[in-house]
N, C-alpha and C positions, 0 to 999 in steps of 0.2 A: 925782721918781722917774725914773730911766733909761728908754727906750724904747727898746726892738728896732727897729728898722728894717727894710723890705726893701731889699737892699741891690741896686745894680748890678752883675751879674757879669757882663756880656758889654755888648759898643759897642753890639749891635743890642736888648738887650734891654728892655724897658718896663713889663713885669710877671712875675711869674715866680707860681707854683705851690707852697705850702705843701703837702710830699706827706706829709710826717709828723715830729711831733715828737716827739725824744728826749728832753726835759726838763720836766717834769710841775708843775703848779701848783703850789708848796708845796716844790720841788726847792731844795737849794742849788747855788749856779753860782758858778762860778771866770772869769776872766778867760781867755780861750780853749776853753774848751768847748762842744762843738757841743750847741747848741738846738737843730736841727731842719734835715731835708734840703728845698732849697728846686730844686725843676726848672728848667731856663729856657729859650728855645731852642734850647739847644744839647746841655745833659747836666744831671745834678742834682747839687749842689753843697751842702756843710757851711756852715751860718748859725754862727756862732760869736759868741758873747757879747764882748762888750767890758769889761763893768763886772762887778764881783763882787757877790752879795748871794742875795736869793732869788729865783725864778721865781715873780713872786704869780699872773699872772695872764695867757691866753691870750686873745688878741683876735681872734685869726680860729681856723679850724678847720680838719684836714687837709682839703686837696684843693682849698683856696679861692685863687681866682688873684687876687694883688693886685699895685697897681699902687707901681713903685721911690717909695721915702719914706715909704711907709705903715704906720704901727705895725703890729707881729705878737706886741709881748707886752710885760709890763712885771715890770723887775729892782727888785726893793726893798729892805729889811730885815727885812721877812718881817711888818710891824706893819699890813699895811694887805690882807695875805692875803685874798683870797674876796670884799674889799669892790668894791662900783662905782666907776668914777669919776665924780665928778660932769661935767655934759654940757658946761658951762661951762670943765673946764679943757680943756687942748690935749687930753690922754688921752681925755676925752670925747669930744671932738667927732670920738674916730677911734672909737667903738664899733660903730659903723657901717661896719667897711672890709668885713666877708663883701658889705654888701651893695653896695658899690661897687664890689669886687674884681667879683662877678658879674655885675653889669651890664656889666663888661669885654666879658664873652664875646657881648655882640649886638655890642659895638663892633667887634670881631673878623671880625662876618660882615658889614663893611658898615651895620650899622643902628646909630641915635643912642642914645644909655644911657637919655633921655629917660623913652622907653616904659616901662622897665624900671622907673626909680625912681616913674615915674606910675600903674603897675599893682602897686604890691608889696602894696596890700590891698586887695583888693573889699568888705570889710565896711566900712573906713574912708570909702571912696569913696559906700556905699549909706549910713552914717548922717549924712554931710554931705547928701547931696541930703535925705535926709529932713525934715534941721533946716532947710535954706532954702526947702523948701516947705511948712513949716509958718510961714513968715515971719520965723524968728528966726535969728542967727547962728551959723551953723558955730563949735562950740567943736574947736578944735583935738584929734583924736583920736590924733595918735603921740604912742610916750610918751616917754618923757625916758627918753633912753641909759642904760644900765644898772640900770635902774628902773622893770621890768616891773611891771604891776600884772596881779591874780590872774584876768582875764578874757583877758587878750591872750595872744594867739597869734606864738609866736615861730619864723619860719622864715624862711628864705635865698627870695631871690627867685626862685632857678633850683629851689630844693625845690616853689616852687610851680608852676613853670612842667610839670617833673616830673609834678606830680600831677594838675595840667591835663589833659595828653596822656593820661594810664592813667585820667582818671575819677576819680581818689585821693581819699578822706573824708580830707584833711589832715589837718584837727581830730582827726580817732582814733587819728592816731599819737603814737608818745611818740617826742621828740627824744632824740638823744644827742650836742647840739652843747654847747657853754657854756650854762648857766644852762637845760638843756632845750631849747634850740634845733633845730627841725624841719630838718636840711639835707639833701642831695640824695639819699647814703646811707640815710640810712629811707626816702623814700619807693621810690629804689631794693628795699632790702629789703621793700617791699609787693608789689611788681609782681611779684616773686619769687614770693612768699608767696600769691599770689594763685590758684596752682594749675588756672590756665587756667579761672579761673570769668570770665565775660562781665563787661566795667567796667558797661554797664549796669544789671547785679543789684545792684551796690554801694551803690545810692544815691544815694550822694556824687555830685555830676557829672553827673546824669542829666539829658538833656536831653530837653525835647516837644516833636514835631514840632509844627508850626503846623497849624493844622484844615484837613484835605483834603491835607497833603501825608505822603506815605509814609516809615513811622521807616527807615533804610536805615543801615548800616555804613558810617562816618567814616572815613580812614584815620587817626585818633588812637586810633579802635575797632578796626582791625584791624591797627593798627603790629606788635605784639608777637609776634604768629601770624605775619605773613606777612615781617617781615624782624629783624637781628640788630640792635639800636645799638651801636656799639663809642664809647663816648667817646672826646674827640680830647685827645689826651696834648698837652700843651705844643706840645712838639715840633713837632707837628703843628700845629697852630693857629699860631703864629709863621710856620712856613715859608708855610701856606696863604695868608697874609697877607701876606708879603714876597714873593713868588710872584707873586698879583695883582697889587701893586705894577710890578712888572715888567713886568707887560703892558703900563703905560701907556707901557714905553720905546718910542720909534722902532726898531724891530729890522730887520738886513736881514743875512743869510746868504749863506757864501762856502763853495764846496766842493771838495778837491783827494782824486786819488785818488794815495798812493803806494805807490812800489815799496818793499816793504818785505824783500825777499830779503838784504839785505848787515846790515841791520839786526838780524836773526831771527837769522843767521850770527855778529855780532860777539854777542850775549848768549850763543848757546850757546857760543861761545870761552870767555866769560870766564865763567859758570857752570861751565865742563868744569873750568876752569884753579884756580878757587877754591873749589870743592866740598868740599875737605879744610879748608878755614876755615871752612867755614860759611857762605860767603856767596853768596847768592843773587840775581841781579838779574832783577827781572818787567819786562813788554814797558811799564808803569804808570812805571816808574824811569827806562827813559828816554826816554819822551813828557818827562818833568815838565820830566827835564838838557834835553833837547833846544828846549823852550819859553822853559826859563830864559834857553837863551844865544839864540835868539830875541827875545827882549822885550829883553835886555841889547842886542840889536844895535837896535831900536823900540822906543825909548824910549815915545814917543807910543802905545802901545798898552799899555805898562804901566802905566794912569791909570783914573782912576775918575770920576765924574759928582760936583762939588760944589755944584749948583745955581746959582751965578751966575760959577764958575769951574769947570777940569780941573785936576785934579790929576794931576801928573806923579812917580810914585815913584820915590825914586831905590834903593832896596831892590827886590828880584827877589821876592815873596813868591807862589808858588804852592799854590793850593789845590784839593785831590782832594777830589770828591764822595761819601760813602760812606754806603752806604743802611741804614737802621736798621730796625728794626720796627716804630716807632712816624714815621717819618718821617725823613728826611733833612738829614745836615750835614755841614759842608767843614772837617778840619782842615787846616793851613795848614803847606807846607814852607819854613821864612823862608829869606830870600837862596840860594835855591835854585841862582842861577846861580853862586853862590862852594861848592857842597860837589859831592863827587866821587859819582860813580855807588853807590857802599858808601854811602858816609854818607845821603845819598838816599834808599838803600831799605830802611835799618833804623831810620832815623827813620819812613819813609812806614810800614814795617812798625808800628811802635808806636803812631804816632798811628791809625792803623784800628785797633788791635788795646783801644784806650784809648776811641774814639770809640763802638765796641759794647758796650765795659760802660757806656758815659756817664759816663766819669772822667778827662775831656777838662777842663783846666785853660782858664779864659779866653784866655789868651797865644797857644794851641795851636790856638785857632780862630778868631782873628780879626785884621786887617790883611792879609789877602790882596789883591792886584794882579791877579790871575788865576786861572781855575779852568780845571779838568780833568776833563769830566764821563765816563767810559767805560764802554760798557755791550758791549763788545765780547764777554766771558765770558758774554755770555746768549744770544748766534749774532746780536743785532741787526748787521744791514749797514750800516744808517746811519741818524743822526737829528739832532735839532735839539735843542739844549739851552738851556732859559729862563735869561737872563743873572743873576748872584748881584749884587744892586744893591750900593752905587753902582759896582762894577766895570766895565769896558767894552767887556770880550768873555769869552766863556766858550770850549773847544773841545770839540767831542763826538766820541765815536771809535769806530767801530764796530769788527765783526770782520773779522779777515785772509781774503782768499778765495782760493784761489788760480784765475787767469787767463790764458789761454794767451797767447802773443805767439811770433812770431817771432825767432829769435836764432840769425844765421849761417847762415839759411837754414830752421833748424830748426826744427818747432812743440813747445813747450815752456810749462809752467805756474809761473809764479812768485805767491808771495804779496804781495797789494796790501791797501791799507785805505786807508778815507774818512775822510777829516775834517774836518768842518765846524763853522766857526768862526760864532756867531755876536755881533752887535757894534752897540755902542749909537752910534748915527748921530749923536748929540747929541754926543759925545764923537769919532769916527772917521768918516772919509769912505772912499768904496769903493777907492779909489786905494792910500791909506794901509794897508787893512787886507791890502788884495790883496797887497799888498809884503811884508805881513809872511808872510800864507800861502804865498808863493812861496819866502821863504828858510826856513821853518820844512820845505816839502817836500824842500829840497835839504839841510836837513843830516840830518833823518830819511833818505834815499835816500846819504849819505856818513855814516856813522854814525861815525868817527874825531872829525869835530867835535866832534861829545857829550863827550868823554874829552879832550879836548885842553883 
C-alpha cells in the first residue's frame, strides 16, 4: 500500500507540522488532491496525494511535528480500512512517528530525544523494576504497534509531559487521537476545564512533601495563574533554532552613517513622476537595487559559508526580512541586480504581501546570497542584525534622522541613516567587507547609480 510521505518543502526544512487534514479516513483520493496542510518554516503548504485509491488510514494527528520521510498516512483500495498494520511491515514500524515526531520538540531546544523516548511510560518503567526485584525477567511491556491491548494507555509523549506540568489524571481523560489516543489537545482542554481549581485537589499528580519540609507552590503549580503559554508555532521553533545556530558564527560588525538627502529627493521624483501608474517605490526598493549592484560590484561578499569551502554566487539573490506573528522570514528578490527599481518593488510588494498570509511558495524563499533586515519604520536608530546562515553578511538599517551640518557656511539639517553590516569572519575579512560598505555608502549618497 502507498505511503504518504512528509515531504521537503524548503532547503532549510527537517521536519514540518501536520496542522490539519482535509481528507478523512475512509475518503477517496484522486491523484493531486490535497490531504492535508503541513507548516514548515517558512509558511504552510498543500500535502497532495500522489497515488489514487482510498485514505484507509491516519498515522500521525493534527498538530504533530514530524520528521521529512516519515509516513503521515496510508492510500489503499479501501479493503484493508480501520485495520493495523502489523509492526513488522515497513507501515508498522512507522506507527510510532507522533511519538518520534515529538521527541523532535526537546531536540529543538537543545536536548537529546533520548529522555523523551526513555520516559514515555512510568507504569512501564515501575513494573519492569518490580519484575527484577522480584528476581525474574522483565517481560517486555510495549505493545506491538497498532495492537493496543484493553489496559494500555495511549498518549503522545508531549500529552504527557502536558499533564505532568498542570498535575493532570492522564488516565481520566478520553483521547481523540487515532484509536483514542491521549494527545496534547485533551489535556490541553483539561487545564481549561479546570476552572482555576488547585492541581493539587486533583489527585492525579499530587505530590508529598518529605517529613519536616513545607508543602510550598511549584512553579508547574503556579504556571497557569501567573503567566500565558503561547505554543511555539513551527515558525517559530525553526527560526529559534537556526538563530542559535548562528551564534556559533565568528560575527564582527561594520557601521556607516549616510547621507541620504538626494536619495529621499530621487524616490519622491519618481513617485511624483509615476503616481498616475500606480507605481510606487519605498525607501526598502532601493536599499535592495542599491545592494544589488553592490554585491554585483563584490563578488566575494555575495557568498555563503559551505563548511569546508565559500561559495561564491554568481546570481545577485537578495532577501528582505518580514516579521510575521508567529515569527519571522525572508522572502527572496532573485537576481535583484538585473530588474529595475518597478519590477523590485512590486515583486518585494507581493512577496510581503504573500509571506503574511503564509502562501510563500518554496522558490520564493529560499537561495538568497544576501539579506536586508530593516527596522527603520519602528523609529529604531540603529542595530545589529543576526546573520541568516549559511549567508555571510546580513545589513540592518535603521531610521533617517535628520542632522545638522554645515553647507556654504550655513547650518542646515539633512537626513542621514545607519547601516550596519554584519558578516561572518569565516567567510569575510574586515578589509574586504569595509570595501564593500564604502561603495554601498557612495552609491546610496549618488542615487542615479541605482537606475542606471
Amino acid at each position: 500500500m502507498p505511503e504518504v510521505l512528509m515531504p521537503r518543502l524548503s532547503d532549510t526544512m527537517e521536519e514540518g507540522e501536520l496542522s490539519r487534514w482535509l481528507k478523512q479516513e475512509g475518503d477517496e483520493v484522486h491523484k493531486g488532491d490535497v490531504l492535508a496542510e503541513i507548516e514548515t518554516d517558512k509558511a504552510t503548504m498543500d500535502l497532495e496525494a500522489f497515488d489514487d485509491g482510498v485514505l484507509e488510514k491516519h498515522l500521525v494527528v493534527e498538530g504533530t511535528l514530524v520528521p521529512i520521510g516519515q509516513p503521515l498516512a496510508i492510500i489503499g483500495d479501501g479493503t484493508a480500512e480501520g485495520q493495523a498494520t502489523d509492526a513488522a511491515s515497513p507501515a508498522g514500524k512507522t506507527a510510532s512517528t507522533e511519538r518520534l515526531a515529538t521527541s523532535a520538540d526537546a531536540a529543538d531546544h537543545g536536548a537529546s530525544t533520548q529522555p523523551s523516548i526513555a520516559d514515555e511510560d512510568e507504569t512501564e518503567t515501575e513494573a519492569k523494576g518490580a519484575a527484577e526485584s522480584a528476581g525474574q525477567p522483565a517481560a517486555p511491556t510495549r505493545p506491538v504497534a497498532g495492537h493496543a491491548t484493553p489496559t494500555e494507555l495511549r498518549t503522545s509523549p508531549l500529552a504527557r509531559r502536558v499533564a505532568r506540568e498542570h498535575n493532570i489524571d492522564i488516565a481520566s481523560l478520553t483521547g481523540s487521537g487515532p484509536g483514542g489516543r491521549i494527545v496534547r489537545a485533551d489535556v490541553e482542554d483539561a487545564v481549561a476545564n479546570a476552572d482555576g481549581k488547585p492541581a493539587a485537589e486533583t489527585g492525579a499528580g499530587r505530590t508529598t512533601p518529605a517529613q519536616g519540609q513545607a508543602l510550598t507552590d511549584t512553579p508547574a503549580n503556579t504556571r497557569s495563574n501567573d503567566v500565558d503559554e503561547m505554543p511555539l508555532s513551527n515558525i517559530r521553533r525553526i527560526t529559534a533554532r537556526r538563530l542559535t545556530e548562528s551564534q556559533s558564527v565568528p560575527h564582527f560588525f561594520l557601521t556607516n552613517v549616510v547621507d541620504v538627502e538626494r536619495l529621499f529627493a530621487l524616490r519622491a521624483e519618481i513617485n511624483g513622476r509615476l503616481e498616475s501608474a500606480g507605481i510606487k517605490i519605498s525607501v526598502n526598493d532601493l536599499l535592495v537595487r542599491a545592494c544589488a549592484v553592490a554585491l554585483r560590484a563584490h563578488p566575494e561578499v555575495n557568498a555563503s559559508w559551505g563548511e569546508d569551502t565559500i561559495l561564491r554566487h554568481h546570481r545577485v539573490n537578495v532577501g528582505i526580512a518580514v516579521s510575521l506573528d508567529d515569527g519571522l522570514i525572508v522572502p527572496v528578490v532573485v537576481d535583484a541586480d538585473r530588474k529595475s527599481l518597478n519590477e523590485i518593488a512590486t515583486e518585494s510588494r507581493a512577496l510581503a504581501e504573500r509571506a503574511r498570509a503564509g502562501k510563500l511558495k518554496p522558490n520564493e524563499f529560499s537561495g538568497g546570497t544576501f539579506t536586508i533586515s530593516n527596522l527603520g519604520m519602528f523609529g529604531i536608530d540603529q542595530f545589529t542584525a543576526v546573520i541568516n546562515p549559511p549567508e555571510a553578511a546580513i545589513l540592518a538599517v535603521g531610521a533617517a534622522r535628520q542632522e545638522p551640518v554645515m553647507r556654504d557656511g550655513t547650518l542646515v539639517t539633512i537626513p542621514k541613516l545607519a547601516i550596519t553590516l554584519t558578516v561572518d569572519h569565516r567567510v569575510l575579512d574586515g578589509a574586504t567587507a569595509a570595501a564593500f560598505m564604502r561603495d554601498l555608502k557612495a552609491i546610496l549618497e549618488e542615487p542615479l547609480r541605482i537606475v542606471v
